[in-house]
PAKOLPA-822096 format. One line per field, with one value per residue: residue in one letter; x, y, z of N, C-alpha, C in turn. Coordinates in Angstrom, 2 decimals. Layout:
// residues N
resn <- (A, ...)
n_c1 <- (X, ...)
n_c2 <- (Y, ...)
n_c3 <- (Z, ...)
ca_c1 <- (X, ...)
ca_c2 <- (Y, ...)
ca_c3 <- (Z, ...)
c_c1 <- (X, ...)
c_c2 <- (Y, ...)
c_c3 <- (Z, ...)
// end
This chain:
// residues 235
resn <- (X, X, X, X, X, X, X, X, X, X, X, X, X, X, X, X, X, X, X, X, X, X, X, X, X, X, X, X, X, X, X, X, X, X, X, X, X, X, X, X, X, X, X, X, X, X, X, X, X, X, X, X, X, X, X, X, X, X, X, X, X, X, X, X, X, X, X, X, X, X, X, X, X, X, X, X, X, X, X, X, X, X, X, X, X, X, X, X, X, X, X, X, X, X, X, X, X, X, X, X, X, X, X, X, X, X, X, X, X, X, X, X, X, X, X, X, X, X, X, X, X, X, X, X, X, X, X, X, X, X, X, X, X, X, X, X, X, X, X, X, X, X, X, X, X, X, X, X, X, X, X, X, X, X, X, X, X, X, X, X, X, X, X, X, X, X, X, X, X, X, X, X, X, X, X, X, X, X, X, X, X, X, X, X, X, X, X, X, X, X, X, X, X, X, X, X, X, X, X, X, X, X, X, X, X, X, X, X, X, X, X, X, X, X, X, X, X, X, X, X, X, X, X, X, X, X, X, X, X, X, X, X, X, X, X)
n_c1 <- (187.82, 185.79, 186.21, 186.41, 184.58, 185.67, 183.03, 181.98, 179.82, 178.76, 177.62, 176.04, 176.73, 176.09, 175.50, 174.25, 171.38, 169.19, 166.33, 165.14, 164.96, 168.09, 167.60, 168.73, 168.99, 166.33, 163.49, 161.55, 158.43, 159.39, 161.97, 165.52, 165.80, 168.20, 168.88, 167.69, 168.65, 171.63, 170.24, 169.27, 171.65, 173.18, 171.48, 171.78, 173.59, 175.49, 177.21, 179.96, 181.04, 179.83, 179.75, 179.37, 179.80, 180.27, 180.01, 178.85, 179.50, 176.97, 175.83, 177.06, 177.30, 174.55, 174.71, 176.54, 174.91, 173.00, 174.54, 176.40, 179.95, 181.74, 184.25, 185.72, 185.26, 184.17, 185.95, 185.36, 185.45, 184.36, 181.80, 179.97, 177.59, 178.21, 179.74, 181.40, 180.52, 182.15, 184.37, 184.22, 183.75, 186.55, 188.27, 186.64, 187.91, 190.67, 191.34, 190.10, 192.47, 195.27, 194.58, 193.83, 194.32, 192.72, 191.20, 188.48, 186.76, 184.68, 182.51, 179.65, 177.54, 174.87, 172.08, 171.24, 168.38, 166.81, 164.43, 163.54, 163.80, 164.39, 165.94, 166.48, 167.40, 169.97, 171.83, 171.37, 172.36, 175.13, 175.58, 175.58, 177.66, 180.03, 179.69, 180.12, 183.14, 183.73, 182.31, 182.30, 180.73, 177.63, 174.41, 171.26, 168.17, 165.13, 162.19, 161.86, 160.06, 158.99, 160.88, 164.20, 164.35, 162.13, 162.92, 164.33, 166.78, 167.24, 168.19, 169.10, 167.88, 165.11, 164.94, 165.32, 167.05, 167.17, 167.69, 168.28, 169.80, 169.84, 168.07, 166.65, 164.36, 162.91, 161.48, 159.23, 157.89, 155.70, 155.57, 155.85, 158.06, 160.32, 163.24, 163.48, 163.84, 165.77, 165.78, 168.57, 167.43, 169.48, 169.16, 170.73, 174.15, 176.64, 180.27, 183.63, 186.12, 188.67, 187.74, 187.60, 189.57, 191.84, 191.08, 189.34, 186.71, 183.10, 181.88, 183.09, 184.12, 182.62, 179.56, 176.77, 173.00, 170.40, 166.96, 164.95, 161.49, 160.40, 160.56, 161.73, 162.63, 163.82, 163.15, 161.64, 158.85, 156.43, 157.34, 158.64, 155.94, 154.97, 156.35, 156.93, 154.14, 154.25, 155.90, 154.42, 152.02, 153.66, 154.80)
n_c2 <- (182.94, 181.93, 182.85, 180.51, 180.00, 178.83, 178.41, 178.48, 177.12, 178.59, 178.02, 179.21, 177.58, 177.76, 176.28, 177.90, 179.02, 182.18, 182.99, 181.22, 178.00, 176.04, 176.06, 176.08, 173.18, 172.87, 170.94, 171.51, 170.95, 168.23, 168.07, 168.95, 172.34, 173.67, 171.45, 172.28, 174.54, 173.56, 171.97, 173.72, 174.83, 172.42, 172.38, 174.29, 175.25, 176.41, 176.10, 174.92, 173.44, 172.77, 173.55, 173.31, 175.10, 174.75, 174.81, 172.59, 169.07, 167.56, 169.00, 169.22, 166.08, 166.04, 167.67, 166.19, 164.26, 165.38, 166.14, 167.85, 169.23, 168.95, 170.33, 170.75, 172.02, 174.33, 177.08, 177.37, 180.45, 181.89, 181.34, 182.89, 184.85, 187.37, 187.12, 187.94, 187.90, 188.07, 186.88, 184.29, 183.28, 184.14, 182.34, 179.96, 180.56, 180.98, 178.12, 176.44, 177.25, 177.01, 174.18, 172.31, 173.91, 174.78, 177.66, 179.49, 181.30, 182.72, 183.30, 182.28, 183.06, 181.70, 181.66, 179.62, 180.07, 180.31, 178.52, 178.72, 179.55, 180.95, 179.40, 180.01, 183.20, 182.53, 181.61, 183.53, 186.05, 184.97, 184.90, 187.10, 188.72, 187.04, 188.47, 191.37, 192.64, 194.92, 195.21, 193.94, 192.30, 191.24, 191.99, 190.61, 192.11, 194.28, 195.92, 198.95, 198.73, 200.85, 203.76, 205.71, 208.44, 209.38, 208.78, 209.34, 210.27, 210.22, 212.17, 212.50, 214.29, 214.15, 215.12, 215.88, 214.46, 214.29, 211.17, 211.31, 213.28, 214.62, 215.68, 218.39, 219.44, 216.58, 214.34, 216.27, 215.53, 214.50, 210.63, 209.88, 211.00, 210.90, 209.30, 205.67, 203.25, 200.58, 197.24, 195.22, 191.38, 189.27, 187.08, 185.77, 186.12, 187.46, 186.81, 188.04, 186.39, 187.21, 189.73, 189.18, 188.07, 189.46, 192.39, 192.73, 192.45, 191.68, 192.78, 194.47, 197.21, 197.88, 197.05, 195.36, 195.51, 192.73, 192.53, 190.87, 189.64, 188.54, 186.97, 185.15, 184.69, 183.27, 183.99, 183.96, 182.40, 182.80, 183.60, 181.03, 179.86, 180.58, 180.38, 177.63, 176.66, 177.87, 176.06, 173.43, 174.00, 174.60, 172.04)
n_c3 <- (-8.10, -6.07, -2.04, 0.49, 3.22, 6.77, 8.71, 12.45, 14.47, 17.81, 20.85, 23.77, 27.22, 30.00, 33.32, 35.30, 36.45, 37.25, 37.11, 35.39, 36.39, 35.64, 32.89, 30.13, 29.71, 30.22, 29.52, 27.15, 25.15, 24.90, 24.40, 26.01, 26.32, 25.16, 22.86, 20.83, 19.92, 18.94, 16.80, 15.47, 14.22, 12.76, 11.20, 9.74, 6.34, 6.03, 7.96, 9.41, 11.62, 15.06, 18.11, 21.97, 24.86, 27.66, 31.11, 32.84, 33.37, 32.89, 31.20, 28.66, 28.40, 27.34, 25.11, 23.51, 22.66, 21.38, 19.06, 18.77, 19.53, 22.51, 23.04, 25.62, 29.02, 30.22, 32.17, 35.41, 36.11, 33.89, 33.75, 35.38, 36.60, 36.16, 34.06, 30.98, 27.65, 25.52, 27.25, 27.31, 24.51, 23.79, 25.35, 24.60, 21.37, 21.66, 22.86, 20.83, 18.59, 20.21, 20.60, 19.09, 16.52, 15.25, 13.42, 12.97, 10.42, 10.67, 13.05, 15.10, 16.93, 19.06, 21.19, 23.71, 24.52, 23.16, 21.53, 18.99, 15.51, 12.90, 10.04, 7.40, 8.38, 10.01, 8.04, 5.93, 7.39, 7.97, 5.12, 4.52, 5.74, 4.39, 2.24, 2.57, 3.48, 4.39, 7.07, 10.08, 12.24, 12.25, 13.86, 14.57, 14.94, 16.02, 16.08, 18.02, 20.78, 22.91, 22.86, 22.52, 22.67, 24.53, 26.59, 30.17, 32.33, 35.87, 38.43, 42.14, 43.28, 41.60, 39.47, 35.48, 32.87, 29.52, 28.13, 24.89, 23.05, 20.73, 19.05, 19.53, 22.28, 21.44, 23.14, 23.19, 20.51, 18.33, 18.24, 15.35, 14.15, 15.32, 14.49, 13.52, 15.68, 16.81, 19.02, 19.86, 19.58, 20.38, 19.63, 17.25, 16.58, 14.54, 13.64, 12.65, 13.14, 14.23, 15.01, 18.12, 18.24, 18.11, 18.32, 20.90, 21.24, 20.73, 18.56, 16.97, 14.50, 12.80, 12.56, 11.08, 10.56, 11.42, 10.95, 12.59, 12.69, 14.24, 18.00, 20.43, 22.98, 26.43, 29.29, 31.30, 33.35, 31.50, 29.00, 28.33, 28.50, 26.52, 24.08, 24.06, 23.71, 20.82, 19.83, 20.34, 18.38, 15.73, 15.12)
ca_c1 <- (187.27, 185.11, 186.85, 185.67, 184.61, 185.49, 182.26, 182.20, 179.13, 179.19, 176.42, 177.23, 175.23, 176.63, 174.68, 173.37, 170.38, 167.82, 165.20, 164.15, 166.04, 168.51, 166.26, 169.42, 167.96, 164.74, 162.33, 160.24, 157.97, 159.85, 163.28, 166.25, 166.08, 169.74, 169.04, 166.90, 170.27, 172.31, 169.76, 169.57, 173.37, 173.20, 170.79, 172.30, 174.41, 176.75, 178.26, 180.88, 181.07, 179.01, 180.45, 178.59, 180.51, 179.38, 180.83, 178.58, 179.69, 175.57, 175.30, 178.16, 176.66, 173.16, 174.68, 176.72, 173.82, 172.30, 175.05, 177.39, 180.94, 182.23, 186.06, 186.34, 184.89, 184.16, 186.57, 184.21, 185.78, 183.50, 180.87, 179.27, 176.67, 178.59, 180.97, 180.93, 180.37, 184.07, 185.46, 183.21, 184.32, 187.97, 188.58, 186.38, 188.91, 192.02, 191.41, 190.71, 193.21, 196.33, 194.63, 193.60, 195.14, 191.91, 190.83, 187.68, 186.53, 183.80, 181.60, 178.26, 176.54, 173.40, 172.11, 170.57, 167.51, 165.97, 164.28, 162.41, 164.81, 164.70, 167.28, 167.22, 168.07, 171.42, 171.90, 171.20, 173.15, 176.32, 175.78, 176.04, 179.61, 181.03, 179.92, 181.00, 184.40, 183.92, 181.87, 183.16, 179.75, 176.26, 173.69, 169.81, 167.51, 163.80, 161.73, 161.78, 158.33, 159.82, 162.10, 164.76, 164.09, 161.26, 163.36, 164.83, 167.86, 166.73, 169.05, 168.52, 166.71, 164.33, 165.78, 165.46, 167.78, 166.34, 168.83, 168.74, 169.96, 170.58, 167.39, 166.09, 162.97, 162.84, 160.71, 157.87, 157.49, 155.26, 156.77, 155.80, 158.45, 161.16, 163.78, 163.28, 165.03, 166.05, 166.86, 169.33, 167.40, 170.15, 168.93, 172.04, 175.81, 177.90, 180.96, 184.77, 187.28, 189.73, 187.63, 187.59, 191.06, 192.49, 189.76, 189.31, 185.25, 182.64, 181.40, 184.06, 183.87, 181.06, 178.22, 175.32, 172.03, 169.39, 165.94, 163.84, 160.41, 159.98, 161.56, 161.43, 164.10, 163.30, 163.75, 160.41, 157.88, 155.68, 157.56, 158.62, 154.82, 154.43, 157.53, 156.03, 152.67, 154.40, 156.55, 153.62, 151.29, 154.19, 154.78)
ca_c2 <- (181.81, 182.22, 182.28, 179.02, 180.57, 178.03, 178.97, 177.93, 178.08, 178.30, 177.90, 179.00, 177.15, 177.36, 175.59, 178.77, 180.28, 182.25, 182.92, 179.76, 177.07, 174.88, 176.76, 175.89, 171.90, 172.61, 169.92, 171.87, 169.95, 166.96, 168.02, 169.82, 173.70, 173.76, 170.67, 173.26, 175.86, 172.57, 171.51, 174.97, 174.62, 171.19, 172.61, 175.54, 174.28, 177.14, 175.60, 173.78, 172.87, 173.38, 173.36, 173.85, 175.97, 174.71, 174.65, 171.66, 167.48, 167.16, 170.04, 168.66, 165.15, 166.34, 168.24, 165.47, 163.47, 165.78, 166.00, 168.72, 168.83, 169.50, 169.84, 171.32, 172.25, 176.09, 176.39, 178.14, 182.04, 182.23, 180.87, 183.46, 185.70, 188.40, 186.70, 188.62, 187.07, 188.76, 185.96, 183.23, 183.41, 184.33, 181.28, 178.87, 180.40, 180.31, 176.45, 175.81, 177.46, 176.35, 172.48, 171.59, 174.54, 175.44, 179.26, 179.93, 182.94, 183.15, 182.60, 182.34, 182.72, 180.90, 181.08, 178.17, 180.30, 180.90, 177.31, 179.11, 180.00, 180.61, 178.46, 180.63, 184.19, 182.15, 181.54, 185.28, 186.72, 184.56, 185.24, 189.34, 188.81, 186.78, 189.64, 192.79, 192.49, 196.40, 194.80, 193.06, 191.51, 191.41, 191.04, 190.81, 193.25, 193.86, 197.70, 198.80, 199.17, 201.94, 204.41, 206.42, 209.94, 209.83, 208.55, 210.36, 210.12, 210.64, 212.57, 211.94, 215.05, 214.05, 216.25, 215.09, 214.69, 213.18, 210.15, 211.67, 215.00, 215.13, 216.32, 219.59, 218.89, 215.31, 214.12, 216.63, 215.35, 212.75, 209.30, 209.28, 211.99, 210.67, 208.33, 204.38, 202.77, 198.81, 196.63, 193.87, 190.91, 188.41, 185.56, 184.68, 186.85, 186.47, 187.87, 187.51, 185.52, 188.56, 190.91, 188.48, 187.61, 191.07, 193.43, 192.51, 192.97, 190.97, 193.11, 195.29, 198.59, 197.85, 196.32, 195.32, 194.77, 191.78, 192.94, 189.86, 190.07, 187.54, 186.97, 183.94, 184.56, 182.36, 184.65, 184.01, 181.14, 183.22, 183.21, 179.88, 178.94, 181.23, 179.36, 175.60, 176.50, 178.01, 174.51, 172.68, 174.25, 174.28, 170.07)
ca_c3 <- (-7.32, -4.38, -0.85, 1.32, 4.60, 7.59, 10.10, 13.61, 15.62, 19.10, 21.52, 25.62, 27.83, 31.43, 34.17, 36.46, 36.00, 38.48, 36.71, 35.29, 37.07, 34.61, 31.84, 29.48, 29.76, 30.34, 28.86, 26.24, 24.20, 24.85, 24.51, 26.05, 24.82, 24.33, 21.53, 20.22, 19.20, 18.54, 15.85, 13.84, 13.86, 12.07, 9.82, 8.54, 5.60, 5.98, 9.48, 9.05, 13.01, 15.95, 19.46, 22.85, 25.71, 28.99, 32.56, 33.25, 32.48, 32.35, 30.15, 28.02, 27.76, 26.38, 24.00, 22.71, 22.57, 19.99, 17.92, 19.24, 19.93, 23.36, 23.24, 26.28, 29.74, 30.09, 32.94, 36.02, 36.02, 32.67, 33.74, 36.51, 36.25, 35.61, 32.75, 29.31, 26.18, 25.34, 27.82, 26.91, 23.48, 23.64, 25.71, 22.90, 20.10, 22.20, 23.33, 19.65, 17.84, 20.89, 21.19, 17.21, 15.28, 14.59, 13.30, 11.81, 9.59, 11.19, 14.35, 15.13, 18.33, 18.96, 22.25, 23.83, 25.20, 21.60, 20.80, 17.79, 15.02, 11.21, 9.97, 6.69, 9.29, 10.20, 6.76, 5.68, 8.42, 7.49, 3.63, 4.27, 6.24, 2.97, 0.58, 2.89, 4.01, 5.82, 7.86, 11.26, 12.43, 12.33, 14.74, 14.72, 15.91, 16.33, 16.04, 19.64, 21.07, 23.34, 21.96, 23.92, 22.43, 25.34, 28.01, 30.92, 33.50, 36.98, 39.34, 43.47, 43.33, 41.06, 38.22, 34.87, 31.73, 28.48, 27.35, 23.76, 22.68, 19.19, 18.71, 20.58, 22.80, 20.97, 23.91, 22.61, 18.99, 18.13, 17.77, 14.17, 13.42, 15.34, 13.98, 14.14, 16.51, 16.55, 20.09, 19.89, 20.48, 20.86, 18.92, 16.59, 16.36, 13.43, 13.62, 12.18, 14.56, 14.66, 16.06, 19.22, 19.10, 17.91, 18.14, 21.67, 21.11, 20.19, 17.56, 16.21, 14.57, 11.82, 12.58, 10.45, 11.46, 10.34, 11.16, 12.30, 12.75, 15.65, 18.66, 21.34, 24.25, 27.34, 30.58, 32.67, 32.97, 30.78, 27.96, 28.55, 27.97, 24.84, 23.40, 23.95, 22.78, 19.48, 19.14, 19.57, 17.18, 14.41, 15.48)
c_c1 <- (186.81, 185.65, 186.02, 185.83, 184.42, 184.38, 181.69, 180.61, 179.16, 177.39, 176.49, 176.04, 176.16, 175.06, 173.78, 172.55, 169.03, 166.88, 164.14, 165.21, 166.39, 167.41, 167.30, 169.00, 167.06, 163.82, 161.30, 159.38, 158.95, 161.30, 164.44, 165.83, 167.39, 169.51, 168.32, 167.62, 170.82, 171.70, 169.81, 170.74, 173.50, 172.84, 171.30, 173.16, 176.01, 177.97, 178.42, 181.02, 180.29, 179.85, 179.26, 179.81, 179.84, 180.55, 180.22, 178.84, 178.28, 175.12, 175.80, 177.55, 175.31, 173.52, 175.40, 175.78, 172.98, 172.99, 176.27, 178.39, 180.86, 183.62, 186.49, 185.11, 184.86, 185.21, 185.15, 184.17, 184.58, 182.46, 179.83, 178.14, 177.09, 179.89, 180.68, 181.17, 181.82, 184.87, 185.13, 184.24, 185.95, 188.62, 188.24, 187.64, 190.31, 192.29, 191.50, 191.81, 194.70, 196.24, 194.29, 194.50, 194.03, 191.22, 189.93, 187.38, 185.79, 183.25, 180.16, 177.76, 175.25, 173.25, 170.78, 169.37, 166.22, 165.75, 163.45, 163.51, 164.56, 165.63, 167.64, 167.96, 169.30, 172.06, 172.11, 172.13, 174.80, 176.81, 176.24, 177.34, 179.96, 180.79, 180.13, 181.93, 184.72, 183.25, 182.49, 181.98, 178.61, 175.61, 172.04, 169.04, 166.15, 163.41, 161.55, 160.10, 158.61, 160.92, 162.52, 164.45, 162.78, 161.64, 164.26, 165.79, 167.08, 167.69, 168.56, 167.89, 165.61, 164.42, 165.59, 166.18, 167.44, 167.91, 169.39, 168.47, 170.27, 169.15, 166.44, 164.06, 162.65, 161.53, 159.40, 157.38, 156.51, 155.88, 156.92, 157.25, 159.86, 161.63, 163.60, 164.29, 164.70, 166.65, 167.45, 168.42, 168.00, 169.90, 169.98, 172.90, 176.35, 178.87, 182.73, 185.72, 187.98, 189.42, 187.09, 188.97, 192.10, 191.72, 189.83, 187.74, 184.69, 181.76, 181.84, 183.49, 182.66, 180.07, 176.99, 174.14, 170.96, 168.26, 164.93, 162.64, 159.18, 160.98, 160.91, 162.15, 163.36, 163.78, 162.97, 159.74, 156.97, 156.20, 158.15, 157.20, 154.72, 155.44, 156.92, 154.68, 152.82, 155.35, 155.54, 152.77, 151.88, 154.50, 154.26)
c_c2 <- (182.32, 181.31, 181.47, 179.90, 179.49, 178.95, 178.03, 178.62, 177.50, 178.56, 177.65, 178.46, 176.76, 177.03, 176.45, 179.24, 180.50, 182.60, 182.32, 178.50, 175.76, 175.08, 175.99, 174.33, 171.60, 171.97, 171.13, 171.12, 168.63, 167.11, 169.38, 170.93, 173.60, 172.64, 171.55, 174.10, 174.57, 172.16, 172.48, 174.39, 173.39, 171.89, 173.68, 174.78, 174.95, 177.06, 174.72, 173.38, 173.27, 172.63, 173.93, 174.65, 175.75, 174.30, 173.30, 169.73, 167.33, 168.02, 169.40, 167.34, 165.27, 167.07, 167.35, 164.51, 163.49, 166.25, 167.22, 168.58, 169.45, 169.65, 170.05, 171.53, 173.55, 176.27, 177.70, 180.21, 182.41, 181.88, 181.64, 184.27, 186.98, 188.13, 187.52, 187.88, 187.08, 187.20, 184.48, 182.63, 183.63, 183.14, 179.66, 179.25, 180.19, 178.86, 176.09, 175.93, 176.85, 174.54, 171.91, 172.45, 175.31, 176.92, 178.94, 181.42, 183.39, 182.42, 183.07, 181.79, 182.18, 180.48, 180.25, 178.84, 180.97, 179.62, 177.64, 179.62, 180.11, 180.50, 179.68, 182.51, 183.66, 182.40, 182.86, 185.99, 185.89, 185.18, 187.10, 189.46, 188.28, 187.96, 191.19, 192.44, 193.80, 195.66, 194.26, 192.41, 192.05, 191.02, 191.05, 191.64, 193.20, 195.64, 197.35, 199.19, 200.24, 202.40, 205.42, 208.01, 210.50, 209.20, 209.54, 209.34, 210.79, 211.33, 212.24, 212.76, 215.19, 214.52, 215.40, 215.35, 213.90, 212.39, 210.56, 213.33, 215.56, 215.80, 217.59, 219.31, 217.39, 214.36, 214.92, 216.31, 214.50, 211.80, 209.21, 209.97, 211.72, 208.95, 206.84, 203.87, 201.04, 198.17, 195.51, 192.82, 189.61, 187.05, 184.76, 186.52, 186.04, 187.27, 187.29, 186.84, 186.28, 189.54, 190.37, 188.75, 188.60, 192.31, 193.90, 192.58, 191.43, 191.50, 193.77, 196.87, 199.12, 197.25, 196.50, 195.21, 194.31, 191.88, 191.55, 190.50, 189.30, 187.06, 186.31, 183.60, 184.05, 183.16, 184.03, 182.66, 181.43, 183.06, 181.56, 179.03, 179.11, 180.12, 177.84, 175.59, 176.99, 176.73, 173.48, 172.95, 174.15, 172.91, 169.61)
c_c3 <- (-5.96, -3.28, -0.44, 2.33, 5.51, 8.89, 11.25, 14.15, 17.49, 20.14, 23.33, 26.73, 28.98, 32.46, 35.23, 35.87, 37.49, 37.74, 35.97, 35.80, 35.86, 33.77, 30.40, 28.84, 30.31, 29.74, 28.16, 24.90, 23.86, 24.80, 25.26, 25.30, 24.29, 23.23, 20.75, 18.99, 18.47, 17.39, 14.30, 13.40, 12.65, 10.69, 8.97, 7.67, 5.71, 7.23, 9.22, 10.58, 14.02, 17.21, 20.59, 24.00, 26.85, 30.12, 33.58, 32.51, 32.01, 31.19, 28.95, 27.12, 26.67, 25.39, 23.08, 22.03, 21.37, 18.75, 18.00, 19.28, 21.28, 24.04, 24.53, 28.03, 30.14, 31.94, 34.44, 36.63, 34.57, 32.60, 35.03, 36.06, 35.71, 34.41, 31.41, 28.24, 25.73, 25.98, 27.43, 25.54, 23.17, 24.27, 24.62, 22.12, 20.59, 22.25, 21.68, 18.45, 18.96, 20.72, 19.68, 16.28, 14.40, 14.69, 12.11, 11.24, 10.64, 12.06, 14.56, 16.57, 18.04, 20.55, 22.75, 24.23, 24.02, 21.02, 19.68, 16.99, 13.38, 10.45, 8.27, 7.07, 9.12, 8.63, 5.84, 6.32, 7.97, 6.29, 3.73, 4.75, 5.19, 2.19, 1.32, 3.76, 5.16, 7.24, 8.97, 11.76, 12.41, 13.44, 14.25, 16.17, 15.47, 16.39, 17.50, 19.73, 22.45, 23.10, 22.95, 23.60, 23.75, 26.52, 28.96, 31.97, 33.98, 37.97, 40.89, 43.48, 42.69, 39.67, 37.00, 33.44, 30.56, 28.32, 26.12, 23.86, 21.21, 18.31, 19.15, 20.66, 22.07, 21.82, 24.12, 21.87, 19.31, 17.72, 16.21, 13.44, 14.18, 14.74, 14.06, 14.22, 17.08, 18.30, 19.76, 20.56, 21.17, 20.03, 17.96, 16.30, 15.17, 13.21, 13.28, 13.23, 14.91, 15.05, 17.67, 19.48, 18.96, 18.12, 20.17, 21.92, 20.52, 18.58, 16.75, 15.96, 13.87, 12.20, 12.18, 11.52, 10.88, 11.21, 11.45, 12.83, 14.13, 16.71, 20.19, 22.15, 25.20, 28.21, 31.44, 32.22, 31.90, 29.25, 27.14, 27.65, 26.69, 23.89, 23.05, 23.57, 21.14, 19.05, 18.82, 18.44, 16.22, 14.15, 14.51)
// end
């Protein structure tokens, strides 16, 4: 009989941001982005709960609004600019496993700054943690369009050390002939509950990786626009 995997997703949406101001409920094409994350969540079939993680009551409300839970108030040590996902998260599973009892298999990031999403990715990315157990999480990644085999450390004297060494002169070849190389681009985490709450990591010792082919993170006004002109055209 096939195990039942209880999966939790989580979605961290604290209230600071400098480089698009309150970007987290930013009005795009008519709605909050954070309802944006909150909606995949719904839609995936394989989440059994969706929670938001915010340090704001206004943040909080709009996410109940769209269908979220918010058990809790992110308390404001986890909520700075320099907070790590690590604390973010270890505080979500603590609160719910001390205040309900609840432990899921699995968790699923989804962060609020990705209102473009392919609901069957989540879906995909869940399904590969039930059928490899070596595994400890997956993330999604993207072909880099700069690769480090041609990057350099700078010393104060100008001096320079390539980043990669596993291949002699590597930074002469042509690109075609060195290895391809993948960046994280953050768009959905899926990863077991115990390598949070035992592990002490967010990703453990294995980690897969799910290759998407598009990628819609909200940092700047620019991408901002690109984003709302690809919601409306799919509308």
């Amino acid at each position: 009989m096939e195990k039942k995997y209880e999966v939790l997703a989580v979605i961290p949406a604290r209230s600071g941001s400098k480089s698009v101001v309150d970007k987290n409920i930013r009005l795009i094409n008519g709605k909050p982005m954070l309802a944006y994350s909150i909606e995949h969540a719904l839609t995936a079939k394989s989440i059994d709960r969706v929670i938001v993680s915010t340090d704001s009551e206004k943040y909080a409300d709009i996410a109940r609004r769209y269908g979220a839970e918010v058990p809790f108030i992110r308390p404001a040590e986890y909520a700075t600019d320099t907070a790590l996902d690590l604390d973010v998260f270890r505080h979500a599973l603590s609160y719910l496993r001390d205040n309900e009892n609840y432990i899921p298999d699995l968790v699923v990031q989804l962060r609020p700054t990705y209102p473009i999403r392919k609901i069957q990715d989540i879906e995909n990315m869940i399904d590969y943690l039930k059928k490899h157990p070596e595994a400890d999480s997956i993330r999604c990644v993207a072909p880099a369009n700069e690769i480090p085999y041609k990057m350099w450390f700078m010393n104060e004297d100008n001096m320079l050390e390539p980043v990669m060494k596993d291949i002699p002169e590597c930074y002469n070849m042509p690109r075609q002939q060195l290895p391809k190389v993948y960046y994280q681009n953050a768009c959905i985490d899926v990863f077991r509950t115990d390598v949070v709450t035992e592990k002490n990591s967010m990703t453990g010792d294995v980690i897969a990786g799910y290759v998407m082919d598009e990628n819609f993170d909200i940092d700047t006004e620019e991408e901002f626009l690109k984003a709302s002109e690809r919601l409306l055209r799919d509308s």
